[in-house]
Backbone as JSON Lines, residues from 0, in Angstrom:
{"i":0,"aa":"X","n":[-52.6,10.59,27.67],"ca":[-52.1,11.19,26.46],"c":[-50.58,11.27,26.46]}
{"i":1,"aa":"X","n":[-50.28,11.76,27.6],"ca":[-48.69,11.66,27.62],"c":[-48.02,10.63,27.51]}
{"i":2,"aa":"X","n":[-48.6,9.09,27.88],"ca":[-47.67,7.88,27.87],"c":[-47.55,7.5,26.03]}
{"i":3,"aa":"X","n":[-49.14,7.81,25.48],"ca":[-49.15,7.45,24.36],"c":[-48.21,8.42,23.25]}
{"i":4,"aa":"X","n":[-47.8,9.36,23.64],"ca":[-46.76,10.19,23.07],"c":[-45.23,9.61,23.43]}
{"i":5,"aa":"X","n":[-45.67,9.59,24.87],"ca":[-43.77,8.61,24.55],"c":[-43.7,7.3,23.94]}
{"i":6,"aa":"X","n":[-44.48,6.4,23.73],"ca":[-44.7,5.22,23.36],"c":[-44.26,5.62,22.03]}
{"i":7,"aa":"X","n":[-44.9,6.94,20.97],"ca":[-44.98,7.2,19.44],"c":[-43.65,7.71,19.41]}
{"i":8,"aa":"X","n":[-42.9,8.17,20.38],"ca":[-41.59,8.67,20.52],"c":[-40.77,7.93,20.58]}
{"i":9,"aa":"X","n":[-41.11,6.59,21.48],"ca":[-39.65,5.53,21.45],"c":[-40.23,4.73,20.0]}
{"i":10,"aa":"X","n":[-41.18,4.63,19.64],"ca":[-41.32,3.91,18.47],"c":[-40.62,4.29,17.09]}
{"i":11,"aa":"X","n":[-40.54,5.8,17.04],"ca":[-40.12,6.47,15.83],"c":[-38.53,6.39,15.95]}
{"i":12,"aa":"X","n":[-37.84,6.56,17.67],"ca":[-36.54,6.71,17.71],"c":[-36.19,4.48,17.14]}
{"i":13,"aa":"X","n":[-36.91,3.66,17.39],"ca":[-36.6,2.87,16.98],"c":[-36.29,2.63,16.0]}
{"i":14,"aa":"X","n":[-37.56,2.94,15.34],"ca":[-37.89,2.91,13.6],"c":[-36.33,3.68,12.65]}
{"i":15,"aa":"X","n":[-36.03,4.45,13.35],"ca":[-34.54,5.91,12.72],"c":[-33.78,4.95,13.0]}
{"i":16,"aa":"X","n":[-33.66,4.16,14.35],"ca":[-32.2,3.52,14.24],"c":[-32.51,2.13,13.39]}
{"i":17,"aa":"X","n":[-33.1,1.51,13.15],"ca":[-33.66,0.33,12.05],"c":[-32.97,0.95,10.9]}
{"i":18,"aa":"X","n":[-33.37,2.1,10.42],"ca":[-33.58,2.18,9.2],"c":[-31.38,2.95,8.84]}
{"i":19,"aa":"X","n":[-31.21,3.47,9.85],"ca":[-30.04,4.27,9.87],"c":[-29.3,2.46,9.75]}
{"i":20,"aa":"X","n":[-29.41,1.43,10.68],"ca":[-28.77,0.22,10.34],"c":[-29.07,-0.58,8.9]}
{"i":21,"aa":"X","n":[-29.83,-0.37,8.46],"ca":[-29.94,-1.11,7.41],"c":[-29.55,-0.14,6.25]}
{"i":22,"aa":"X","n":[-29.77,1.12,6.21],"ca":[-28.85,2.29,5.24],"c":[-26.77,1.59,5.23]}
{"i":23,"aa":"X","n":[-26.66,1.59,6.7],"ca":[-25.28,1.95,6.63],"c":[-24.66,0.04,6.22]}
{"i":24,"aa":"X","n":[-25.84,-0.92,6.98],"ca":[-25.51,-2.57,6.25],"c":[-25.39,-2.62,4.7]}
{"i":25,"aa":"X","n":[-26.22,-1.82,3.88],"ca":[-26.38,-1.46,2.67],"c":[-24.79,-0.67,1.82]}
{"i":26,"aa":"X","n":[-24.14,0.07,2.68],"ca":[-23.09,0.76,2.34],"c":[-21.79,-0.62,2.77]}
{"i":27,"aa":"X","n":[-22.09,-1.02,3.67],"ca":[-20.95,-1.72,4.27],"c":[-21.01,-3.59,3.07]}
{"i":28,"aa":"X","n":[-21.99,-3.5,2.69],"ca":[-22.36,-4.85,1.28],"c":[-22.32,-4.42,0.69]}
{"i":29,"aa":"X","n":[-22.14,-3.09,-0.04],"ca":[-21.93,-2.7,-1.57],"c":[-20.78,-3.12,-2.21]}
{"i":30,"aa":"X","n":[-21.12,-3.98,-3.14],"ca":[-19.53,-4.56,-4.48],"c":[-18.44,-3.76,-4.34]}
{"i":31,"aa":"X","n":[-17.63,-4.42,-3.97],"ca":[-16.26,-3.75,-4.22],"c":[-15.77,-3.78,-6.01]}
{"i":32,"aa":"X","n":[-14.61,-3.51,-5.95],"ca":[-14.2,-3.34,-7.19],"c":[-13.08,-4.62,-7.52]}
{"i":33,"aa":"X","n":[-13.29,-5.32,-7.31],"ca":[-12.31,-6.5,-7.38],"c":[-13.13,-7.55,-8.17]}
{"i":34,"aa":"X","n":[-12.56,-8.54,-8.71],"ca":[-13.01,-9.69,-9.23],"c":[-14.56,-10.47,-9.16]}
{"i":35,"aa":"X","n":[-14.93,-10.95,-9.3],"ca":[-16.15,-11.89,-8.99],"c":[-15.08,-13.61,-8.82]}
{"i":36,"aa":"X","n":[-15.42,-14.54,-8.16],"ca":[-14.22,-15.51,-8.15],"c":[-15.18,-16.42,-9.83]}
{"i":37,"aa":"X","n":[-15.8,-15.85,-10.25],"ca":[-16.94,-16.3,-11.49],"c":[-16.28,-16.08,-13.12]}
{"i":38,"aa":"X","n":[-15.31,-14.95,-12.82],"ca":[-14.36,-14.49,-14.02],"c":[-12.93,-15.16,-14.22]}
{"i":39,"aa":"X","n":[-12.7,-15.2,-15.11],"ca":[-11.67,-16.17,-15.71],"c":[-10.8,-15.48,-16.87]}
{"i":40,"aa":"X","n":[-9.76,-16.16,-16.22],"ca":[-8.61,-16.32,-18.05],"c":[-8.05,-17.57,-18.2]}
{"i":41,"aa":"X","n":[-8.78,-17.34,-19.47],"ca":[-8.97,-19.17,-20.55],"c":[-7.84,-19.04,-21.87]}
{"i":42,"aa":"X","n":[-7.05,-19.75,-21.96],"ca":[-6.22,-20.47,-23.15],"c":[-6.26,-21.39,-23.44]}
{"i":43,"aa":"X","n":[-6.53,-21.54,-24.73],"ca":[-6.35,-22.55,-25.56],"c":[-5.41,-22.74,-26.68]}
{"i":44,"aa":"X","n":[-4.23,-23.85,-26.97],"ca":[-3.71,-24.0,-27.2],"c":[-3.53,-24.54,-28.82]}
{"i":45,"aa":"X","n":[-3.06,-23.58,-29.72],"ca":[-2.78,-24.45,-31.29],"c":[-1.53,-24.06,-31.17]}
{"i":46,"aa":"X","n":[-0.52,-24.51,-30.62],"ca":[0.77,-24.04,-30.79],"c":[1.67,-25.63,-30.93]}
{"i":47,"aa":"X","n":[2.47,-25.4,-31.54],"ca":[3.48,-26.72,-31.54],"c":[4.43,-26.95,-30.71]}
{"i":48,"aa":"X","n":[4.36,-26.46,-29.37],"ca":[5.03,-25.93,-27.95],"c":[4.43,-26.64,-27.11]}
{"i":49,"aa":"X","n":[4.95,-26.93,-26.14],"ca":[4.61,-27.08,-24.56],"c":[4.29,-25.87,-24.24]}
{"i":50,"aa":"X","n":[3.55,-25.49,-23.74],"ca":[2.94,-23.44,-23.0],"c":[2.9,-24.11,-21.82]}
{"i":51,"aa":"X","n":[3.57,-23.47,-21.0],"ca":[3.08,-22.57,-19.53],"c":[2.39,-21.07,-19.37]}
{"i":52,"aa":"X","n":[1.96,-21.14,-18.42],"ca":[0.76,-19.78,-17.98],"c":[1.57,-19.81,-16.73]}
{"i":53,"aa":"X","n":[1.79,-18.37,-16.4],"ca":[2.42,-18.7,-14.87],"c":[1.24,-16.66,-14.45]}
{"i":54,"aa":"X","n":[0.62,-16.84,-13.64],"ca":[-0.23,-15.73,-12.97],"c":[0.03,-14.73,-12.03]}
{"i":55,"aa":"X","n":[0.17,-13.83,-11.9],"ca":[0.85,-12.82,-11.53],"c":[-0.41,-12.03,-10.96]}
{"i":56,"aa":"X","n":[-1.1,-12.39,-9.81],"ca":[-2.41,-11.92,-9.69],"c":[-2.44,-10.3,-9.08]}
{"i":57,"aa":"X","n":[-3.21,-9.4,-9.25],"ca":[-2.73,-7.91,-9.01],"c":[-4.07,-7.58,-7.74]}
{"i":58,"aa":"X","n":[-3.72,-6.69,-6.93],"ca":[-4.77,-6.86,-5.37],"c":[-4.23,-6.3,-4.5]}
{"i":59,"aa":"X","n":[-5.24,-6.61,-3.57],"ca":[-4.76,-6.09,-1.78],"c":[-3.69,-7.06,-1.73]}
{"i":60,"aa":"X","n":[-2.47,-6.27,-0.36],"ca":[-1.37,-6.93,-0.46],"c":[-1.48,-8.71,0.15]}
{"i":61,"aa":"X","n":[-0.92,-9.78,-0.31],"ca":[-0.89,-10.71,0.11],"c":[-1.64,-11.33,-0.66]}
{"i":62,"aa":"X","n":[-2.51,-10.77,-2.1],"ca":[-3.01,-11.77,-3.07],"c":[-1.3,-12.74,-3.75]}
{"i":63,"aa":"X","n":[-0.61,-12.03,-3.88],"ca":[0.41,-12.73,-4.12],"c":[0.91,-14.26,-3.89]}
{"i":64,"aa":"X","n":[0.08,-14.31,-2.44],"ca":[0.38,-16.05,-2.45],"c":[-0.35,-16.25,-2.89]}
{"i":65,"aa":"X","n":[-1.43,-16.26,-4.07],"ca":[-2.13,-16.69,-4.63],"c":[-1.94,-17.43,-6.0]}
{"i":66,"aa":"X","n":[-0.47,-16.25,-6.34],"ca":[0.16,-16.6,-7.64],"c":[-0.05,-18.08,-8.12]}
{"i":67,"aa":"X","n":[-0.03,-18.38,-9.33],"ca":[0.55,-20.22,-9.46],"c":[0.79,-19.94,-11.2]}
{"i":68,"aa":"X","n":[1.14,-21.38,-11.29],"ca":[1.24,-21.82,-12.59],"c":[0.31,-22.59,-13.25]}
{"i":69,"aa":"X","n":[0.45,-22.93,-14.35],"ca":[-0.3,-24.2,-15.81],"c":[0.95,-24.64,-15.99]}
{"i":70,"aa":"X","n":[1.4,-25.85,-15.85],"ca":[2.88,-26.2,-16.64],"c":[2.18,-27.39,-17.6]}
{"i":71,"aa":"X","n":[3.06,-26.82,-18.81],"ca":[3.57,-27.78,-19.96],"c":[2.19,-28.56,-20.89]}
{"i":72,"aa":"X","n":[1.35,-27.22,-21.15],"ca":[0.22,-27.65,-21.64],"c":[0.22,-27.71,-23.71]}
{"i":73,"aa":"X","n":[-0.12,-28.73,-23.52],"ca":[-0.08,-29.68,-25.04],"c":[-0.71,-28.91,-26.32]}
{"i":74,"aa":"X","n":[-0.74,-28.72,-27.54],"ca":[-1.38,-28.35,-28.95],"c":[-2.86,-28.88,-28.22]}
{"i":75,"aa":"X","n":[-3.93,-28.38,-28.79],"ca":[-5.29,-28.85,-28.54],"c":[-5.38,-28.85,-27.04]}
{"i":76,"aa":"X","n":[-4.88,-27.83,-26.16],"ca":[-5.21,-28.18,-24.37],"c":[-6.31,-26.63,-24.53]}
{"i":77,"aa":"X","n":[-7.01,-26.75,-23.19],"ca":[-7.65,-25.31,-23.43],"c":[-7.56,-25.65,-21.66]}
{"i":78,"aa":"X","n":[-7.2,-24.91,-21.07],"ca":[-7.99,-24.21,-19.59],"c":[-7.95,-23.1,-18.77]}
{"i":79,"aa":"X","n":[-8.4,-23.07,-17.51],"ca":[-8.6,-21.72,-17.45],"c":[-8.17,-21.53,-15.82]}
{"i":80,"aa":"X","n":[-7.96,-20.35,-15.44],"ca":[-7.75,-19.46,-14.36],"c":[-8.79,-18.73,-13.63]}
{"i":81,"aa":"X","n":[-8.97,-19.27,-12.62],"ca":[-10.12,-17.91,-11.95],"c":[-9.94,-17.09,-11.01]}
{"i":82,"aa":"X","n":[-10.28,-16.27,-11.09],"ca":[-9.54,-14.88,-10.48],"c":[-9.91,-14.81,-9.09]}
{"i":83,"aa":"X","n":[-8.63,-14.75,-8.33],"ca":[-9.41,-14.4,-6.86],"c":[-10.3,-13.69,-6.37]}
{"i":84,"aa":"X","n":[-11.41,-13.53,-5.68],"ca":[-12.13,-12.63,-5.6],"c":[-11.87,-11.26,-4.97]}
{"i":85,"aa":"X","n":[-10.47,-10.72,-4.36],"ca":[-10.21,-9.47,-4.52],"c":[-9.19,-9.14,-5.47]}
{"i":86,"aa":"X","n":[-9.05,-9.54,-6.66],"ca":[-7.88,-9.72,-7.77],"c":[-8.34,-8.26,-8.1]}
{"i":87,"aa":"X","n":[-7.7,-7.53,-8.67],"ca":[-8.42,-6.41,-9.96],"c":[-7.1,-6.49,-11.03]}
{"i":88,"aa":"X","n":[-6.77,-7.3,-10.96],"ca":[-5.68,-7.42,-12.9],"c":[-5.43,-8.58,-12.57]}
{"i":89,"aa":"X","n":[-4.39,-9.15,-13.4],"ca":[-3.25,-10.22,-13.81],"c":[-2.44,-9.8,-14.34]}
{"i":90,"aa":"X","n":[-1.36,-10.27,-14.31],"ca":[0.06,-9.71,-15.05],"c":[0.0,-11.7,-15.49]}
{"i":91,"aa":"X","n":[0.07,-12.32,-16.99],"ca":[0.31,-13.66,-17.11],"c":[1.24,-14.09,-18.29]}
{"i":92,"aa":"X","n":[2.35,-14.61,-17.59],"ca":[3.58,-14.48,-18.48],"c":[3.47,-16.39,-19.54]}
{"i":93,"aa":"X","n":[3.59,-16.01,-20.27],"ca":[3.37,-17.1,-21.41],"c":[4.16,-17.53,-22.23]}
{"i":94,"aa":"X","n":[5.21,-18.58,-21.62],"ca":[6.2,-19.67,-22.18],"c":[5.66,-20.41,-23.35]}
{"i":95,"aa":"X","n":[6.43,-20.92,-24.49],"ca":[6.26,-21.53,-25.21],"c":[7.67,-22.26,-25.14]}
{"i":96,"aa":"X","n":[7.5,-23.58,-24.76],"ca":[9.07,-24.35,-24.55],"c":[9.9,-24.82,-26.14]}
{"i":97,"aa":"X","n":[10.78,-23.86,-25.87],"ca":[11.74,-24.65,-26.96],"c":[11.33,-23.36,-28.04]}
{"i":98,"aa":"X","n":[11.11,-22.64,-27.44],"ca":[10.67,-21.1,-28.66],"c":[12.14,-20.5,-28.67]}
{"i":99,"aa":"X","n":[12.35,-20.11,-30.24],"ca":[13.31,-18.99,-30.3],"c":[13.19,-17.57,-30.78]}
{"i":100,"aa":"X","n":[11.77,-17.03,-30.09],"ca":[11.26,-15.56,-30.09],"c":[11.69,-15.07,-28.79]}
{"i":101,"aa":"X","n":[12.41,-15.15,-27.6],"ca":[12.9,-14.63,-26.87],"c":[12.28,-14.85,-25.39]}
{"i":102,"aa":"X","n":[12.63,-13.66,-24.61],"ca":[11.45,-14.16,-23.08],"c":[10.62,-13.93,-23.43]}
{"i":103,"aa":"X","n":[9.56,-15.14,-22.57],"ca":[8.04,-15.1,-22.21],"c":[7.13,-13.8,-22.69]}
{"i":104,"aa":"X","n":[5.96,-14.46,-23.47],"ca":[5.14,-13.46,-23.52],"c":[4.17,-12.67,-22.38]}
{"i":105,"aa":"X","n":[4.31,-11.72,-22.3],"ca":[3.19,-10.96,-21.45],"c":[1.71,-10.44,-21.66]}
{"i":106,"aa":"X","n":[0.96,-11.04,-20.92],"ca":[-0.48,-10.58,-20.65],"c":[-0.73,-9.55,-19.94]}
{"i":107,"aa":"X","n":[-0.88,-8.14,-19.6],"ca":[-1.52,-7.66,-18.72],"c":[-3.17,-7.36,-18.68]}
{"i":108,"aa":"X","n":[-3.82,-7.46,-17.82],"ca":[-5.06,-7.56,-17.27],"c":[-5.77,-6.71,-16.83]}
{"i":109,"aa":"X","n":[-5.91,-5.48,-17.16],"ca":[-6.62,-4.8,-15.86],"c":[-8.42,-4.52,-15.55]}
{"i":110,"aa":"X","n":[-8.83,-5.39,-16.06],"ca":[-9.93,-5.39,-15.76],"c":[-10.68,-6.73,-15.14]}
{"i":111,"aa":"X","n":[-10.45,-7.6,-13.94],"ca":[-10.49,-8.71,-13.54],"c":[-12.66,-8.53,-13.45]}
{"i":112,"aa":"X","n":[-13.25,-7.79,-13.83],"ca":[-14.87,-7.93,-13.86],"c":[-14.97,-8.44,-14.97]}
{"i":113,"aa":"X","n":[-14.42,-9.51,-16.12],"ca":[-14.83,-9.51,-17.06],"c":[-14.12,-11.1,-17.23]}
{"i":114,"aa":"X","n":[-14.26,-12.4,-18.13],"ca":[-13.93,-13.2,-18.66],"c":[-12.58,-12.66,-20.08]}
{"i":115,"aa":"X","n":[-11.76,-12.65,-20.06],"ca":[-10.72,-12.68,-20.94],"c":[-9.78,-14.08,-21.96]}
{"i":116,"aa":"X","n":[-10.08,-14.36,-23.06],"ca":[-9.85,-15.58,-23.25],"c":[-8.49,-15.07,-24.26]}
{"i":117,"aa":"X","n":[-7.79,-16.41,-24.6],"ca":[-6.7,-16.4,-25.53],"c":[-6.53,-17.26,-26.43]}
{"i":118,"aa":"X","n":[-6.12,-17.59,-28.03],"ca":[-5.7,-18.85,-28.6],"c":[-4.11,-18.12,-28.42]}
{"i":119,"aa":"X","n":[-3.44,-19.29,-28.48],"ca":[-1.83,-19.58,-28.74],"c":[-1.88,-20.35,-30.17]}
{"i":120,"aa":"X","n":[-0.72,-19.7,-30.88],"ca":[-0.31,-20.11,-32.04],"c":[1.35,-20.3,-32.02]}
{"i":121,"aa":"X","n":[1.87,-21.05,-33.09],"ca":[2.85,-21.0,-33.27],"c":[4.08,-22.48,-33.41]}
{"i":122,"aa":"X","n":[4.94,-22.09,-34.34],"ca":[5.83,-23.1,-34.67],"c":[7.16,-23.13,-34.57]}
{"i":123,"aa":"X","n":[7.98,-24.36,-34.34],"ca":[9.12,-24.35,-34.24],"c":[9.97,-22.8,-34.83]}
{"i":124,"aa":"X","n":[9.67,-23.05,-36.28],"ca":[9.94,-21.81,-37.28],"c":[9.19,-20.44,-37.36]}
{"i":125,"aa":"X","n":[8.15,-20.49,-37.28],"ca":[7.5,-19.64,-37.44],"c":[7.33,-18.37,-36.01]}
{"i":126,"aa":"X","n":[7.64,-18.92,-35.37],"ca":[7.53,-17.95,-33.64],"c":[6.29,-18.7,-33.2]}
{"i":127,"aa":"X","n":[5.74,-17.59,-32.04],"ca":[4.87,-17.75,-31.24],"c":[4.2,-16.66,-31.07]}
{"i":128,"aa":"X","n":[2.54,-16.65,-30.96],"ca":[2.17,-15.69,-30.59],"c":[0.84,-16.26,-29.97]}
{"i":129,"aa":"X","n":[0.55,-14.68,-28.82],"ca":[-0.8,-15.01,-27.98],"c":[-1.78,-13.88,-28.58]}
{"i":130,"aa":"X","n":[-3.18,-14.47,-28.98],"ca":[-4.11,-13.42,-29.94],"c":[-5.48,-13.26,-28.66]}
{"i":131,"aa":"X","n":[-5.73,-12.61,-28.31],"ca":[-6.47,-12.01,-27.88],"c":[-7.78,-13.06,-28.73]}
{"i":132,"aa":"X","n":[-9.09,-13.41,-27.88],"ca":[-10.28,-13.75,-29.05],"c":[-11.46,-13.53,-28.18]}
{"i":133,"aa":"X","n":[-12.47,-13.55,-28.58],"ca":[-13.99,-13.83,-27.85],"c":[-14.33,-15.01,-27.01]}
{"i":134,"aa":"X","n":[-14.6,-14.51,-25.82],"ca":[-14.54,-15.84,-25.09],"c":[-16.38,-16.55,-25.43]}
């Protein structure tokens, strides 16, 4: 009787530490709050400009070398950006070459869990602008 009690004793202390490891594996895999690398920022272009996109990605320190550019994208271009997977914003500054509305337009981002899209408009005369739309 006694062996079969320690046997039910090391079995149960097993069973606690199983279950205490797979509780705390469960805490240690739970989603962070950062990006999915699945989410994106998309522009598409009706502007009478050359546009640059230049990305300003926001994160744990050292997403920064991550930064990059889009250079010199055409009327009718559309593409897109995907967010690093510990990103949580963008800061995305938006050239229109040969514009005389002033510096670069600004995007800020702060919600990198989500797809964010843009059209660009705009004319020699008329300015430039970036409209927010449904992706």
């Amino acid at each position: 009787m006694k062996a079969i009690t320690h046997r039910m004793k090391r079995a149960g202390g097993y069973g606690a530490a199983a279950l205490a490891l797979a509780l705390g594996g469960g805490i240690l895999t739970a989603p962070s709050a950062a990006a999915s690398a699945d989410n994106f920022i998309q522009f598409k272009s009706d502007a009478l400009y050359f546009v640059d996109t230049c990305y300003e990605w926001q994160g744990p320190e050292g997403i920064e070398k991550k930064n990059y550019c889009h250079h010199a994208k055409a009327k009718g271009a559309s593409w897109q950006a995907n967010f690093p997977a510990e990103a949580t914003g963008a800061t995305v500054k938006v050239t229109f070459a040969g514009s005389t509305d002033g510096p670069p337009k600004t995007v800020t981002i702060d919600d990198a869990n989500k797809n964010h899209c843009y059209e660009l408009k705009g004319a020699w005369l008329s300015g430039s602008e970036v409209l927010r739309v449904n992706c």
